[in-house]
N, C-alpha and C positions, 0 to 999 in steps of 0.2 A: 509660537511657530516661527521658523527662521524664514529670513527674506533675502533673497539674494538676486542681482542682475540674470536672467536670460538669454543667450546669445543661441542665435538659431544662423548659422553660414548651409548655404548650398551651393556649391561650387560646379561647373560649367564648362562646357567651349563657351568661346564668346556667343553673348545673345547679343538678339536684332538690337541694333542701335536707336531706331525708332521707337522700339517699344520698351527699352527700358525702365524708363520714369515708372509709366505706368504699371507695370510688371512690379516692381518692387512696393508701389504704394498698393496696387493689390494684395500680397503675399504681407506683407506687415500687417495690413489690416483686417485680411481672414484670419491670422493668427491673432492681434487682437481679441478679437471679437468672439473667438474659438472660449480663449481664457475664460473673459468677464463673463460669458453663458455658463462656464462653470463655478460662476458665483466672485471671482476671483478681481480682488482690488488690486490692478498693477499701479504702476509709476510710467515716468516719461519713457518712450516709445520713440526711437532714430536708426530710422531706417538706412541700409546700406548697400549701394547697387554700383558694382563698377563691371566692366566687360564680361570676365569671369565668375560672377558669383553674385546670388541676392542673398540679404542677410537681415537683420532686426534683432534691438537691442531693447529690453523692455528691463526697466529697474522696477528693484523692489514686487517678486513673483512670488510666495509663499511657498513652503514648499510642499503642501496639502491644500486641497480646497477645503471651503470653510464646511466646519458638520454643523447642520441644524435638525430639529426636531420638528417635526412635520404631522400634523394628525390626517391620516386619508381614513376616507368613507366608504364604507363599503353598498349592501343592500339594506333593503328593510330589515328590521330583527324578525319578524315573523317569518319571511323567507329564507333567511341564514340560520335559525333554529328552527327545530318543527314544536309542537305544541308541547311534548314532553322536554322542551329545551337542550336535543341532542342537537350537534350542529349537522345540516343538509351538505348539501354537495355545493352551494354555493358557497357557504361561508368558509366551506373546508377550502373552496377554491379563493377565495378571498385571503384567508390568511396563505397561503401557499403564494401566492402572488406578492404578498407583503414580506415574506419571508420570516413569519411569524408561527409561536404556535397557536391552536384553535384557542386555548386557553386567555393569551394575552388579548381576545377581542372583548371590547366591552359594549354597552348600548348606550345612548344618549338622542334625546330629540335634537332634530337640527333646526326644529320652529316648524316643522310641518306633520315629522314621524319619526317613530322612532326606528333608528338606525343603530348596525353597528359600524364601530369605528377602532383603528390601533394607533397609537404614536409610533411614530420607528425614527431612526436614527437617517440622513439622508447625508451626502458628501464625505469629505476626509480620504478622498482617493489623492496617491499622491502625484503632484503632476508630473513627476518621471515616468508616470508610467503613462499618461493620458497625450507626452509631447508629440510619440512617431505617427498616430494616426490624424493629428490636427497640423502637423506640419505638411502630411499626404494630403489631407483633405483643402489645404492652403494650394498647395502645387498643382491640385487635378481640377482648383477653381480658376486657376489667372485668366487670364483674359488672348487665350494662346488661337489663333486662327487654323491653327496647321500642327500635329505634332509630328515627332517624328521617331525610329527608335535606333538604335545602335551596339552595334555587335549581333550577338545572340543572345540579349533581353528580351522581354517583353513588354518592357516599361517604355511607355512614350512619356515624353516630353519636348519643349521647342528647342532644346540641345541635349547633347549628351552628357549626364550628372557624373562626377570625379568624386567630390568628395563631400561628407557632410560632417560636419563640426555643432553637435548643439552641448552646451554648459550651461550648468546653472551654480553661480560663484565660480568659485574652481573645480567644481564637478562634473564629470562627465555623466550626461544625460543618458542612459544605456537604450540602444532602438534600433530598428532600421527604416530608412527612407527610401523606394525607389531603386531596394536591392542592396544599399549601402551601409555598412554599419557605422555609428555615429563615433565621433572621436574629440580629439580638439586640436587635429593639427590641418592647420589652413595649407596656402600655397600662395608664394609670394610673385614677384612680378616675374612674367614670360620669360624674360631676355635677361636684367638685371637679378635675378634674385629667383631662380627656377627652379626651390627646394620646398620641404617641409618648412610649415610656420606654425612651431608649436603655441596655442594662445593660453597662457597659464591663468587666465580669471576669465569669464564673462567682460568685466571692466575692463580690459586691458586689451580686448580687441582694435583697436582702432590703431593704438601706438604700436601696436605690434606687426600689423602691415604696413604700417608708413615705412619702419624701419626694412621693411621690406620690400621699400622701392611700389607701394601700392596706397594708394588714397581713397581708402572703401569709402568713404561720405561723401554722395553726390552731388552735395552743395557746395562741401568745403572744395570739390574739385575741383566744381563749374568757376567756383570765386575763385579760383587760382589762376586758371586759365583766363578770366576775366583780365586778371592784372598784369597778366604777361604780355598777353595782346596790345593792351592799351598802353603797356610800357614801350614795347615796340615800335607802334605807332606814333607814340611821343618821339622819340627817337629818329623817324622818318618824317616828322613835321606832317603827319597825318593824321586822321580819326578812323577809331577801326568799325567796320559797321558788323554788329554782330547781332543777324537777326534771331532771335529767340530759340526755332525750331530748328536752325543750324546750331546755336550755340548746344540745346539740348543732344543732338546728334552728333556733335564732337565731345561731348563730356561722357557720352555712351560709349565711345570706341575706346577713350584713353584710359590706363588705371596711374601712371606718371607723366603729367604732362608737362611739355616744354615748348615755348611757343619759338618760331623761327621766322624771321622776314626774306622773303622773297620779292626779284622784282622781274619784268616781263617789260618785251620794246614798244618804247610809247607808238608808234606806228599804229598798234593794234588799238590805240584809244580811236581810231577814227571809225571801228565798228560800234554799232551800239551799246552806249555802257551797259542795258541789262544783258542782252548778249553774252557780255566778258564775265559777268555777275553769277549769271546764270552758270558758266559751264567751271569757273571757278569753285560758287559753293555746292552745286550741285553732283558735281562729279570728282571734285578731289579736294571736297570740305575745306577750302582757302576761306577765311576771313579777308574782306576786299578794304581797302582805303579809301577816303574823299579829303577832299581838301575843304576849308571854312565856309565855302558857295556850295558844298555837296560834289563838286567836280570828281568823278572815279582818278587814282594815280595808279600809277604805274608799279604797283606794289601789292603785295599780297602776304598773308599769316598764317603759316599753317604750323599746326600743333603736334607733334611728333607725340610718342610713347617712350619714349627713350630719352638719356641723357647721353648725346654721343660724344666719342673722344675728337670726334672730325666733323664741329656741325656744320662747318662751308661743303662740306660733304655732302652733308643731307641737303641744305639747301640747295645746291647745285642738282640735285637728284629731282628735285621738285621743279625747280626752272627749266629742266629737259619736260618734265611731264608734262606743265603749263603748256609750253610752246606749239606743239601739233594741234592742242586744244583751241587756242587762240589764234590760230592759222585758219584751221577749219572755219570757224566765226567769220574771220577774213574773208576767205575766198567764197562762202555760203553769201555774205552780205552783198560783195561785190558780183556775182556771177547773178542773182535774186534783180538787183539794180538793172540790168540789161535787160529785161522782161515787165513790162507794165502790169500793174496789179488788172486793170481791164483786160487785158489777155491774157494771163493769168484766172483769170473769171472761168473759162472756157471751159478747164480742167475738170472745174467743181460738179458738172455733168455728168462723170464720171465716178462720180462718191455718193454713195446713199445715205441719205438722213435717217431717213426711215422708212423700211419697204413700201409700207402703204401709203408714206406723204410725200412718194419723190429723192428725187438728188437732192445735195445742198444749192446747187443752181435753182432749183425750183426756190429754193428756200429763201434765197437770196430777192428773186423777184417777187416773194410774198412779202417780204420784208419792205423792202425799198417801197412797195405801191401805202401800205400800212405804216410809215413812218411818215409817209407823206401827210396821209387823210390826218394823221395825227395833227401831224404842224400846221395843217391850215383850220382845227378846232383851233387851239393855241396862238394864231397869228403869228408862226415861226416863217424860219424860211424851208418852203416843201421842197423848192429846188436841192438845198444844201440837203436834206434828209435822206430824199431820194437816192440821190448820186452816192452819198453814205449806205444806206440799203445796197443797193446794187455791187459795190466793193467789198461788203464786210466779213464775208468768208473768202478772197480770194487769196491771204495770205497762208491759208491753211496748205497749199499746195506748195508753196513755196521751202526752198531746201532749210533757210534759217529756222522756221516753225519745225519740219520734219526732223531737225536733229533739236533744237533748243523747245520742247512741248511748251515751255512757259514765257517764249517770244511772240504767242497768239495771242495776237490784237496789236502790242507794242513794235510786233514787225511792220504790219498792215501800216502804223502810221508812219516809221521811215520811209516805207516805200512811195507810200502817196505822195507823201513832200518832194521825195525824189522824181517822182512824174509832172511835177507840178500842179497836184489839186490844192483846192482850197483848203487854208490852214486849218480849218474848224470840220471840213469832212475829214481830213487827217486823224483831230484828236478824237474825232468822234468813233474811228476802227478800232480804238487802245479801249474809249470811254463804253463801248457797248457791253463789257463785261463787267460795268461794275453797276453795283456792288457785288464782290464777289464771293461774300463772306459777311456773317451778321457782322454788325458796328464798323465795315468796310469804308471807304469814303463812296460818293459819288460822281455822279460824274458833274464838269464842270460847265460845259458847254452844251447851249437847248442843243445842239444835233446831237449830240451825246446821250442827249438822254432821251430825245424822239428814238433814237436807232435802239437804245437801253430796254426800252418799251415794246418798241415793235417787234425785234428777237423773242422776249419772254413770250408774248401773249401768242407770238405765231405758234410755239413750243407747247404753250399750254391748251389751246385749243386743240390744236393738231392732236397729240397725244391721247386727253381725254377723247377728241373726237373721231379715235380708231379702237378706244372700249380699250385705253392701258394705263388708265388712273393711278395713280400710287396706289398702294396697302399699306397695311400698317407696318410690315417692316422693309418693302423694298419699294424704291421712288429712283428706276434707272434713268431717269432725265430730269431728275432734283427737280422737280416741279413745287415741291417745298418751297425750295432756295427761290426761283423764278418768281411765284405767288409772293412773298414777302420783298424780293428785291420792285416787282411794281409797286405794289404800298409804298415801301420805301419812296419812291422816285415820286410817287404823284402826292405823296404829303409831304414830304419835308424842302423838294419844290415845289410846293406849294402849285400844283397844277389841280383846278378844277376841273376835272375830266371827269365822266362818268362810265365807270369801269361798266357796262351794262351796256354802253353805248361802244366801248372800244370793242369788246369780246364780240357782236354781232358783225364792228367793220373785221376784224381779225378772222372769225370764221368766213364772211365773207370773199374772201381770196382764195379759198380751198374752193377747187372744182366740185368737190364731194366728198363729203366725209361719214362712214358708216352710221355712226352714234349720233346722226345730227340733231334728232328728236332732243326736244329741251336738253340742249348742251348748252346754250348760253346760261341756261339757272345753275346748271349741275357747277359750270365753273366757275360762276360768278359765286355763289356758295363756299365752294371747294376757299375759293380765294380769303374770303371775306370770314371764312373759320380761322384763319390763318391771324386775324388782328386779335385774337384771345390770347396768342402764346403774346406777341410786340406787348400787351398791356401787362399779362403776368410780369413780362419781362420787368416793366416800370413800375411793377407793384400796386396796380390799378385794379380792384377789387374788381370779379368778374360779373358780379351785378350790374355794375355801374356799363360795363361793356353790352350786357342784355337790355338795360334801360335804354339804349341809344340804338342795338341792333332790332328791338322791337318794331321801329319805324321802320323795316326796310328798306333804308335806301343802300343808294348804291354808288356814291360817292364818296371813298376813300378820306378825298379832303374834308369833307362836309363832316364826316362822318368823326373822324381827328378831332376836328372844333368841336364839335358835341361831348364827347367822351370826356374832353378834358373842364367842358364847361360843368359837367353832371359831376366830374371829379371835385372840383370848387367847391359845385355846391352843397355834396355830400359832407364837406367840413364844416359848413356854417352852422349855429346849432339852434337856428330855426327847421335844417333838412329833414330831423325825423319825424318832426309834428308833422310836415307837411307829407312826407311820404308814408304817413299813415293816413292822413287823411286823404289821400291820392285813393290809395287802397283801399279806403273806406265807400270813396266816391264808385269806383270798378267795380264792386263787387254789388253793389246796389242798382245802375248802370247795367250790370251783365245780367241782373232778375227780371228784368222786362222784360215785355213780352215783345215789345217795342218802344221804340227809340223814342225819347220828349222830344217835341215841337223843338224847331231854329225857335231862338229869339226868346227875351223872356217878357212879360207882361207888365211892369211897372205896378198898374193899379191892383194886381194883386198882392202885391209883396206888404203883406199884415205886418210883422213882427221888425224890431227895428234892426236887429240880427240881420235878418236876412236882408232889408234893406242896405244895412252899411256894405255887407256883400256885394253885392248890385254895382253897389256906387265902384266899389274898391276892383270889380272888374271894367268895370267900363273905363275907370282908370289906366289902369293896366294895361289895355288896347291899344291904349292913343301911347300910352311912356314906350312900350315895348317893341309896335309896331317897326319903327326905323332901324333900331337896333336888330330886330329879326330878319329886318330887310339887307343889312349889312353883314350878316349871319355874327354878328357882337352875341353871340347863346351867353359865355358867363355872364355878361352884364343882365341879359334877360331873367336866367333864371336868380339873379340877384337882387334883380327889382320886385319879381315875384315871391322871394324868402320877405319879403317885407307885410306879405300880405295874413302870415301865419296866426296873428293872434286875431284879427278877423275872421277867419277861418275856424280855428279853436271856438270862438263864442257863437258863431251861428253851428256848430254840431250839439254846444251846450245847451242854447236855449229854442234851437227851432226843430221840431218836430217832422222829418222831411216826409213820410208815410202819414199824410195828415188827412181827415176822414173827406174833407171837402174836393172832390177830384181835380178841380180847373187849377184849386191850390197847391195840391200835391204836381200834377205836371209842371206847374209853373216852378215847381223849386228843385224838381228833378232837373228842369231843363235850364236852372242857377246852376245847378253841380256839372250838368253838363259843361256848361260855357266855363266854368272853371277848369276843369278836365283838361279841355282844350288848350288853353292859356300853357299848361306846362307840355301836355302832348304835342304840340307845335315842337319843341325841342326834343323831349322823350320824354319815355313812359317812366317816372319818377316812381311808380308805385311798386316795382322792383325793387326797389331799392328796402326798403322793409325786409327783403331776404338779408340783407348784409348787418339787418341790427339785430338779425334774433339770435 
C-alpha cells in the first residue's frame, strides 16, 4: 500500500489574530485524530497557519485504511435458528446487518452458549474518499465563538473560505469542503504575489508559498520576526521587549514580515511608561524598547506585511499614527494630575458594583474598614491600609484608565505620588490586583497585600452573599481567580490568618446581605475547594490533600505546612505500614459503641508488645510536643515513622479484642492515644486510598 504526504489548505479572509494559534492546533489535530480512528498509522504532523489560511501537513498516510478481519456475534443459536434449523428473523436480520449471507453464519460457544457468529472483512476504504467529511467535521469543531456566513451560502464559518487545496503526494484529493471543490492551487501573498499558487506535491508546499512572498509555518515566522526585531534593536543600542501574546498577535496578522524602527519625542517619556506601552502594543501592535536598567526609549518596531520599495515611507506613516496616540497619554496624564485621587473618590458614587451591594464607593469604604481590621491581626500599619482602602478604586474614573483599560491600578499609583501620599499606599493601588493571573507575582509591600485581601474577600462574600455563586461554567466576578489569589497571599506570605475569622470580619461590613444564613461555611468551603486544583497543580496526590482537609481547619497557612508535611511523609517507606495501621486503628475505633477511657492503665498492660507501645508513645509526647508547638508537622510526623515496627509487632502479637474487658479498653484506649499522635497533624489513614 503506497504512502504519501497529505496536505490539507483551507484558505480565507484574514482570521482573528487572537485566535489563530489555536485554531490551527485544533484543525490539525481533529484531523489527526479523524485518520488514526480509522485505524491509520500516520507520520510527523506540521501544522500551518498564517492570516489567510489553516493548513496541515501529515507524512506518510496510506492510501487505504488497513483491512482487518473481525469475528462479530450475533444472538444465541437457538434464537437465530428455530428447532428445525431454518434461520428466524433474527438471524436473517443479523446476517443482513453483517452484510452477509444466512449461509456464511456458523455456531460456536463463547464460554457461556452457544452463539452464532460471521468473520467479515472490516476497513480498506480509501482515504480519498473518507478526506471531505473529516476535514468538514475538523472546521465545524474549532473552537469558533461566532460564525458568520457570506454571500448567498449557507455555510457559516469565522471567515469567508476561498479556496481549498487537499493532495495526497501529487494527487489531488477529489471532494468538496464548505461548497468548495478541492484543487492544488493555493494563493500567494495579498499585495506581493496576488495569483494562483499551483502546489505540485503535498511536500512541496511550504517552498512553494515562500516563493510566493508567504511563510505558512507559524513558527518559522514568529522566528523571523524574532530576529528582525532584535536586529533592529541591536542597531538602536536597545532591547526589544516582546511580550508573548503581542508577539503571538503579530505573527497572526503577517504572512511576510519585515520589521521597521520607529522613533516618537522623548517629551512623551515623561507620561508613564506603561501608558506609552500600553497604547503602542495595544492598539498599533509596536514592539517597545528599554535600555540595560529596563528604562522605555524613544523607539518603537513595528512589523509590516510587506517589503516596501519606500520603507522611510512606511515608517514615517507609523510615526504620524504613534503621535496622536502619545499626545492623548500626554494630555490624559497631565489634565488626571490637576484632580486628587480623593476627589476623584466622589465619582465612584455614581458607578454600581453590584446592584444589590451598592456603588463602588460603598465598596471602597467596605474595603478600607476590612484592610484595616486585617493589619491590626498582623501587626501592620492600619493607618497605611485604610487610606489604601479608601483610594483604591478612585482611579477608575479617571480619563488615563478610561482610555488605557490596563492603566488600572498602575494609574492610581502615579497619581498618588503626585498628591503626595505615602509611597507604600502609592504601590499598594498598582499591588491590589495582584495576583492577577495563576503563577503572577505578588505583591511586594504588607499594604499591598492587606488591600490584595481586603478587595477579594469583600467580592467574595458579597457575591456568594446575594445567592450568585459561580457554576460550573460561568464565574462573572472570577471568584475562582479571587479564592486562589487569597491562598496565594496568605501562604506564600506566609500570613497566619484564619480565613474563617477574615470571611466573618468581611461579611461583617455589609449592611445585609440576603444569603447570610451560613455564608461564612458556604465560603470558607467554596475557598478551601479551591487548594485541590494549587496541589494537583504540584502533583500532590489528592489523598494526601483529604488527609490534612480531614481536620477542618481553616488556616490556609497552617493548612500549607501540613500538606506538604504528609507529602514527606508519604515518601519515607515506613508511611504505608503505618497508614495501614492508622486504618486499621479507625475502623476498630469507629465499632464502638463508645469511645475508651483518656488515659491508659500501666498495670494492665500484660504483653510486652503492648508495653513497648506504651513506652514508645509516651515517648513520642514529650519528642513531638515542641515541634507541634512550632507547627515543625514534617519533623513530627518523622519522628513518628520511627515508631512503625513497634507498631507492626504489637498488631502481631497482642490480641486488641481480648476476652478480659478492663484489658480490652485499656488497649483500645493504647490505640486511641496512638490515633492521636498522628491526628494531631492529620488523618494519615487516607492515605491507604493512594496505595491501592
Amino acid at each position: 500500500m503506497s504512502q504519501h504526504t497529505l496536505l490539507i489548505e483551507v484558505g480565507t479572509e484574514e482570521l482573528p489574530p487572537k485566535a489563530l494559534k489555536s485554531l490551527s492546533q485544533a484543525f490539525s489535530q481533529s484531523i489527526v485524530n479523524s485518520l488514526t480512528a480509522q485505524g491509520l498509522d500516520v507520520g510527523a504532523v506540521t501544522s500551518f497557519a498564517a492570516p489567510r489560511r489553516l493548513a496541515v501537513s501529515i507524512a506518510k498516510v496510506p492510501s487505504a485504511t488497513p483491512l482487518n478481519e473481525v469475528e462479530m456475534w450475533g444472538p444465541p443459536a437457538h434464537i437465530a435458528f428455530d428447532k428445525d434449523g431454518e434461520p428466524t428473523k433474527a438471524g436473517i436480520a443479523f446476517a443482513q446487518k453483517n452484510g452477509v449471507d444466512i449461509n456464511a453464519l456458523s455456531v460456536a460457544n463463547d464460554g457461556k452458549i452457544d452463539k452464532v457468529f460471521v468473520q467479515i472483512k472490516q476497513g480498506g476504504d480509501a482515504v480519498a474518499a473518507l478526506l471531505a467529511p473529516i476535514v468538514e467535521q475538523a472546521l465545524a469543531e474549532l473552537p469558533i465563538p461566532k460564525r458568520m456566513r457570506w454571500g448567498a451560502k449557507r455555510v457559516e464559518f469565522v471567515r469567508p473560505v476561498h479556496w481549498l487545496v487537499m493532495l495526497h503526494g501529487d494527487q489531488i484529493v477529489d471532494g468538496q469542503v464548505m461548497g468548495l471543490q478541492s484543487g492544488r492551487n493555493s494563493r500567494g501573498h495579498r499585495f506581493h504575489c496576488n495569483e494562483a499558487v499551483p502546489i505540485a506535491t503535498a511536500d512541496n508546499y511550504a517552498a512553494a508559498l515562500e516563493a510566493a512572498y508567504v511563510l505558512a509555518d507559524y513558527d518559522a515566522r514568529q522566528q523571523r520576526i524574532v530576529s528582525q526585531v532584535e536586529a533592529c534593536a541591536n542597531q538602536l543600542g536597545g532591547i526589544a521587549q516582546m511580550a508573548p501574546s503581542l508577539l503571538d498577535e503579530v505573527t497572526a496578522l503577517v504572512e511576510w514580515p519585515v520589521a521597521l524602527a520607529g522613533k516618537f519625542e522623548s517629551r512623551f517619556l515623561a507620561v508613564p511608561a506603561e501608558a506609552l506601552i500600553s497604547s503602542m502594543g495595544e492598539h498599533q501592535k509596536y514592539f517597545h524598547l528599554t535600555d540595560t536598567n529596563g528604562a522605555l526609549l524613544p523607539y518603537f518596531i513595528t512589523v509590516a506585511n510587506l517589503e516596501s520599495k519606500d520603507p522611510a515611507q512606511v515608517i514615517d506613516g507609523n510615526e504620524r499614527v504613534i503621535r496622536p496616540r502619545l499626545s492623548d497619554a500626554a494630555f490624559f496624564f497631565e489634565t488626571d494630575k490637576k484632580v486628587s485621587l480623593e476627589s476623584q473618590r466622589e465619582r465612584l458614587k455614581n458607578i454600581v458594583f453590584q446592584a444589590k451591594l451598592g456603588t463602588i464607593f460603598d465598596k471602597t469604604e467596605r474595603v478600607a474598614k476590612l484592610a484595616k481590621s486585617i493589619a491590626e491581626r498582623v501587626n501592620g500599619n492600619a493607618e497605611k491600609a485604610e487610606r489604601a482602602g479608601i483610594l483604591c478604586k478612585s482611579d477608575l474614573v479617571t480619563n488615563m484608565v478610561g482610555e488605557f483599560d490596563t492603566m488600572q491600578g498602575i494609574a492610581g499609583y502615579y497619581y498618588a505620588l503626585n498628591d503626595g501620599e505615602d509611597n507604600e499606599v502609592a504601590q499598594a493601588l498598582n499591588e491590589q490586583y495582584l495576583p492577577r493571573f495563576a503563577g503572577d507575582q505578588l505583591p511586594q509591600t504588607q499594604t499591598g497585600t492587606l488591600l490584595a485581601l481586603a478587595d477579594r474577600l469583600d467580592t467574595l462574600v458579597g457575591i456568594f452573599g446575594i445567592g450568585q455563586q459561580p457554576t460550573g461554567s460561568k464565574d462573572p466576578f472570577a471568584l475562582r481567580r479571587a479564592s486562589l489569589g487569597v491562598l496565594r497571599l496568605l501562604v506564600e506570605k506566609q500570613l497566619p490568618l484564619d480565613l474563617r475569622e477574615l470571611l466573618e470580619a468581611a461579611i461583617a461590613q455589609h449592611a445585609a446581605l440576603p444569603a447570610a444564613d451560613g455564608l461564612t461555611d458556604t465560603v470558607l468551603q467554596y475557598m478551601l475547594d479551591r487548594f485541590r486544583a494549587w496541589y494537583e497543580d504540584a502533583q500532590i496526590a489528592p489523598e494526601i490533600f483529604m488527609a490534612v482537609s480531614a481536620k477542618d481547619l481553616s488556616q490556609p497557612l497552617d493548612i500549607d505546612n501540613r500538606v506538604k508535611a504528609v507529602q514527606a511523609f508519604a515518601q519515607l517507606p515506613e508511611a504505608d505500614a503505618l497508614a495501614a495501621a492508622n486504618k486499621r486503628v479507625a475502623n476498630i475505633l469507629a465499632k464502638l459503641d463508645q469511645q475508651p477511657s483518656q488515659g491508659v492503665n500501666t498495670a494492665l498492660l500484660k504483653d510486652d508488645a503492648e508495653r513497648a507501645l506504651a513506652e514508645a508513645i509516651t515517648q513520642q509526647k514529650s519528642t513531638i510536643a515542641p515541634l507541634f508547638a512550632n507547627s515543625h508537622y514534617t519533623e513530627v510526623l518523622s519522628s513518628l515513622a520511627g515508631m512503625q515496627s513497634t507498631v507492626d509487632t504489637f498488631f502481631d502479637q497482642v490480641m486488641v479484642m481480648a476476652d478480659d474487658i478492663a484489658v480490652r479498653n485499656n488497649r483500645l484506649a493504647l490505640l486511641a492515644e496512638l490515633r492521636a499522635l498522628f491526628l494531631d497533624v492529620a488523618d494519615i489513614s487516607l492515605l491507604v486510598r493512594a496505595k491501592a
